[in-house]
N, C-alpha and C positions, 0 to 999 in steps of 0.2 A: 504494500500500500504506500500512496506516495503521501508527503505532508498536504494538507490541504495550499491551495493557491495561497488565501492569505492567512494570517495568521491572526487575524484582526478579532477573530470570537473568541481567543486568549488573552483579553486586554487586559492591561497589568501584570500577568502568570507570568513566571518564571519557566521559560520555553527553550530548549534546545533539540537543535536536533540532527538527525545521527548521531543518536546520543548511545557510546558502545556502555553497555550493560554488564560489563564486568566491574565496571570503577564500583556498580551502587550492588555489589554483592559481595558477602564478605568468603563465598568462594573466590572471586576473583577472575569468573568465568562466566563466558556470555559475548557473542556477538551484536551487532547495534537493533536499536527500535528505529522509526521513524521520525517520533518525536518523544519528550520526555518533558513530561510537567513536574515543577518540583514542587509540592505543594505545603505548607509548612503548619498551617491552620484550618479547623474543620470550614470555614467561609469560603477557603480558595478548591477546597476538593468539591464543596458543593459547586462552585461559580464554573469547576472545569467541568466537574459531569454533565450540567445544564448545559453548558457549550456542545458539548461532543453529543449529548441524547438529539437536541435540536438538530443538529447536521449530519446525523446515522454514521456516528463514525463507533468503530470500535477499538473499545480499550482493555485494560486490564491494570488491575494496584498494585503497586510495591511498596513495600514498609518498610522495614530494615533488611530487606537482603540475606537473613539470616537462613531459612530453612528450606532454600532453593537454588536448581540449576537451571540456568539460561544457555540454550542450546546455543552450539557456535555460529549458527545459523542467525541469531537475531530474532527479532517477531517485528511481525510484519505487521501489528498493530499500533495504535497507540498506548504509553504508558504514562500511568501517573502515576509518583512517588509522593506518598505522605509520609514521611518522616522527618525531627526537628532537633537538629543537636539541644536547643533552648528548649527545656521542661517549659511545660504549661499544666502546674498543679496548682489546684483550689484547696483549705480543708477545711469544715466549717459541718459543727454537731453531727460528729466522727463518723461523717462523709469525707473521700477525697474525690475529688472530682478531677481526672486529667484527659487529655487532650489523646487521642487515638496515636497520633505524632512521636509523640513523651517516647524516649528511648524507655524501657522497661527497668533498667539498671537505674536510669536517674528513679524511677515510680520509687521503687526500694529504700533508697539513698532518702531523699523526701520524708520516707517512713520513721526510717532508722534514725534521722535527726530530730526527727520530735517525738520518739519515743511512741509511736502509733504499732500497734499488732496488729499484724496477718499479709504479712507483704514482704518478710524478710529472706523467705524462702527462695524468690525470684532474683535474691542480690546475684549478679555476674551471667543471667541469662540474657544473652544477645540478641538485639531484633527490639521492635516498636510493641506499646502496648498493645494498639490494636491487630496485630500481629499474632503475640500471646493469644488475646483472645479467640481470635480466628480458629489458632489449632489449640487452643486449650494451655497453653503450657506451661510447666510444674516442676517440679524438684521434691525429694524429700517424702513424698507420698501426700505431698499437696498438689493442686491444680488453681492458676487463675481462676477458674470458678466457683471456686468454694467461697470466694470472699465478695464475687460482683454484686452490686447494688443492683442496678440498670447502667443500658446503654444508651444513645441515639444511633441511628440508625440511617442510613442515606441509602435509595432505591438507585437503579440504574439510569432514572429520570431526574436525579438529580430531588425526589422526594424525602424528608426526611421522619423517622418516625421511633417515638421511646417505646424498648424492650425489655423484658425483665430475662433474666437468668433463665427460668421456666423456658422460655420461649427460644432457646437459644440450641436447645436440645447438645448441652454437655454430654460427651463421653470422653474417657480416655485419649488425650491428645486428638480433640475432635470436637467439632461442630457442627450445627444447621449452615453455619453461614459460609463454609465454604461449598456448596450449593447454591444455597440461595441469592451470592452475588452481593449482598447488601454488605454495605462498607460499614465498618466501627470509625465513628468522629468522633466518640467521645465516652467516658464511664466513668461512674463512680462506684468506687469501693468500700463497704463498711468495714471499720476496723476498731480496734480500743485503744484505751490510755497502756502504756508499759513505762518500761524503763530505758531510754535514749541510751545510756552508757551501756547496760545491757544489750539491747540490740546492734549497738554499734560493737562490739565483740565478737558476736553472733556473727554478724554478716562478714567481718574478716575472717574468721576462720573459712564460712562459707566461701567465699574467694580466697581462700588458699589452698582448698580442696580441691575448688574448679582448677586453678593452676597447676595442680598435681596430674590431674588427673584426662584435662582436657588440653586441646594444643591452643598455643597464641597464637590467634588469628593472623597479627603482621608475619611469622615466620611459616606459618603452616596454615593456610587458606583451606575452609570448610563449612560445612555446614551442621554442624555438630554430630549427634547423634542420629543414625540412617533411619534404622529400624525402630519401630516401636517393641516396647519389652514383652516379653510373650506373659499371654492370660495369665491368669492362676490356675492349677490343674487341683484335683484330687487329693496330688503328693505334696503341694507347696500353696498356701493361703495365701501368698502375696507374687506378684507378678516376679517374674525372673529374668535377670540380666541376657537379653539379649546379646551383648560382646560376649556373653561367657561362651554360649554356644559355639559361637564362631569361633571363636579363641581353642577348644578344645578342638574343634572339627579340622584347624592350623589355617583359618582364614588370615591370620595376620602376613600368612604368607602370600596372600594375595595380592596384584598388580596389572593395571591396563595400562600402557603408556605412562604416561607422568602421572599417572592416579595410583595412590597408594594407600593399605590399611593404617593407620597411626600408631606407632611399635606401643601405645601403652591405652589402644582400647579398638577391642578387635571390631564396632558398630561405627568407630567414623573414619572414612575417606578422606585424606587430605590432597592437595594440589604441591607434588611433592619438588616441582619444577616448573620453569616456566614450557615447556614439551608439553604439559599439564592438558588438555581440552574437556570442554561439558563432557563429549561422547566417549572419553575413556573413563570419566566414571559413572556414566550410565552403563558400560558394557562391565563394571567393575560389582555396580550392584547387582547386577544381576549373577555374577559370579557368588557373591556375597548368599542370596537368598537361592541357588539352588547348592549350594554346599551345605546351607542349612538343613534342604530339603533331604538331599540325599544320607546326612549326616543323623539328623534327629526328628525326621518325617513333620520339620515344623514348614509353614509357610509365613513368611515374616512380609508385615504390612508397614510398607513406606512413612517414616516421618516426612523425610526431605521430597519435596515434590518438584517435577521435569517441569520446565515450562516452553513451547515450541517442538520443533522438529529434530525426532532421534530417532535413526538406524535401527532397528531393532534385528539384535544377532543370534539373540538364545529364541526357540522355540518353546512354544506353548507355557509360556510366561506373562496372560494376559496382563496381569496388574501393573506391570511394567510400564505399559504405554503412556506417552505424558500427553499433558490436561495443562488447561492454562488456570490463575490462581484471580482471585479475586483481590 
């Protein structure tokens, strides 16, 4: 798709274009879009999906980059990115209210300095709030949803409408809303009074854990964890580490091209070189999940999601196929 003639129904927006999509993923991977709105506040994501519904263009959201591959190929649609180095948090009768935007890490940070509960868990997860809530995401055998208030909500018309939790249909790193298209601009969280010092100890530890045990994004580009952790079965009441599997099964000796498993957790893919491409670790995961297969007759269901156009090498590996993201 080409950019529209003029660009005059983005007045004001922050517009670029052949905008290469590696820069706004913290794989580091990804060919160009066509155009790329950078949108930093819920007013400018509503002002551009009203533009783009009125002129039948097609888009798709980016948040933080965190939990996705962009095929080397590019998309051939339009993209808008909402996300905002500058927190925009409210708090006010043990509501906080922030902006879809709010890198997730500052939402915490926020928390942790004024001593508020139920947010601390989330310290050093990567990616935008509205992001988090999109696929649910957790640490600790918590989930962003246990603590949402309500959201707003914005339609593919640029309509906007409040949701509660209920309506969001939580499951395990999972949503309604990545179906149903409708953007997060904004939530608020209930939480309580704590102890600032206390939680601020907490959440260092919690990021020193992550640094143990996950790669720094500047040296080792990814997208964290691949797989979601398998069910609970009969033998084990609590979900079970996915790396483990792999890790016994010797996934860690796994490698496509420049894609490689991270020597110290056998569930994420890092971008081990610049040789690196989307499509060497789409042909990587899919290694990843039939060694699972054939290993421990599990079938492992994708956290990180494909967006665009990918080769597909391994047969009859429907779930593989990629889908564009909301």
């Amino acid at each position: 798709m080409t950019p529209p003639e003029s660009l005059s129904i983005f007045e004001n927006l922050n517009v670029k274009e052949n905008a290469l999509l590696s820069a706004y993923t913290t794989f580091r991977l990804g060919g160009p879009c066509s155009l790329l709105i950078q949108c930093d506040t819920p007013e400018e994501v509503q002002q551009a999906v009203k533009a783009l519904a009125q002129n039948k263009l097609p888009f798709i959201l980016l948040g933080g980059g965190s939990n996705l591959v962009v095929s080397d190929q590019g998309l051939e649609c339009i993209v808008i990115r909402y996300v905002s180095d500058t927190p925009r948090i409210e708090y006010h009768n043990d509501l906080i209210t922030v902006s879809a935007s709010t890198r997730l890490d500052d939402l915490a940070l926020f928390a942790a300095r004024r001593g508020l509960l139920g947010l601390n868990y989330t310290s050093g997860i990567p990616g935008s709030v509205g992001g988090a809530i999109v696929g649910n995401a957790g640490a600790f055998g918590q989930q962003v949803g246990d603590h949402l208030e309500s959201v707003i909500l914005l339609d593919r018309k640029g309509i906007q409408r409040k949701a509660s939790p209920g309506e969001l249909g939580f499951s395990y790193r999972d949503s309604k809303l990545k179906e149903t298209g409708e953007i997060v601009l904004s939530a608020s969280f209930r939480v309580e009074p704590g102890d600032a010092e206390k939680l601020l100890k907490e959440r260092e530890e919690t990021l020193n854990l992550r640094r143990e045990k996950h790669p720094n994004l500047k040296t080792h580009p990814c997208a964290g964890s691949f797989f979601r952790n398998i069910e609970p079965t009969s033998r084990a009441g609590r979900r079970q580490a996915t790396g483990w599997f792999l890790e016994q099964a010797g996934g860690k000796n796994l490698h496509v091209g420049g894609a490689k498993i991270f020597d110290r957790h056998a569930n994420i893919i890092v971008k081990a070189d610049e040789t690196c491409r989307a499509q060497d670790v789409y042909e990587l995961s899919l290694k990843m999940a039939e060694l699972a297969k054939k290993a421990f007759d599990l079938d492992l269901i994708r956290e990180v999601r494909f967006v665009g156009p990918f080769q597909k090498k391994v047969k009859d590996f429907s779930s593989a196929e990629s889908f564009l993201i909301w």
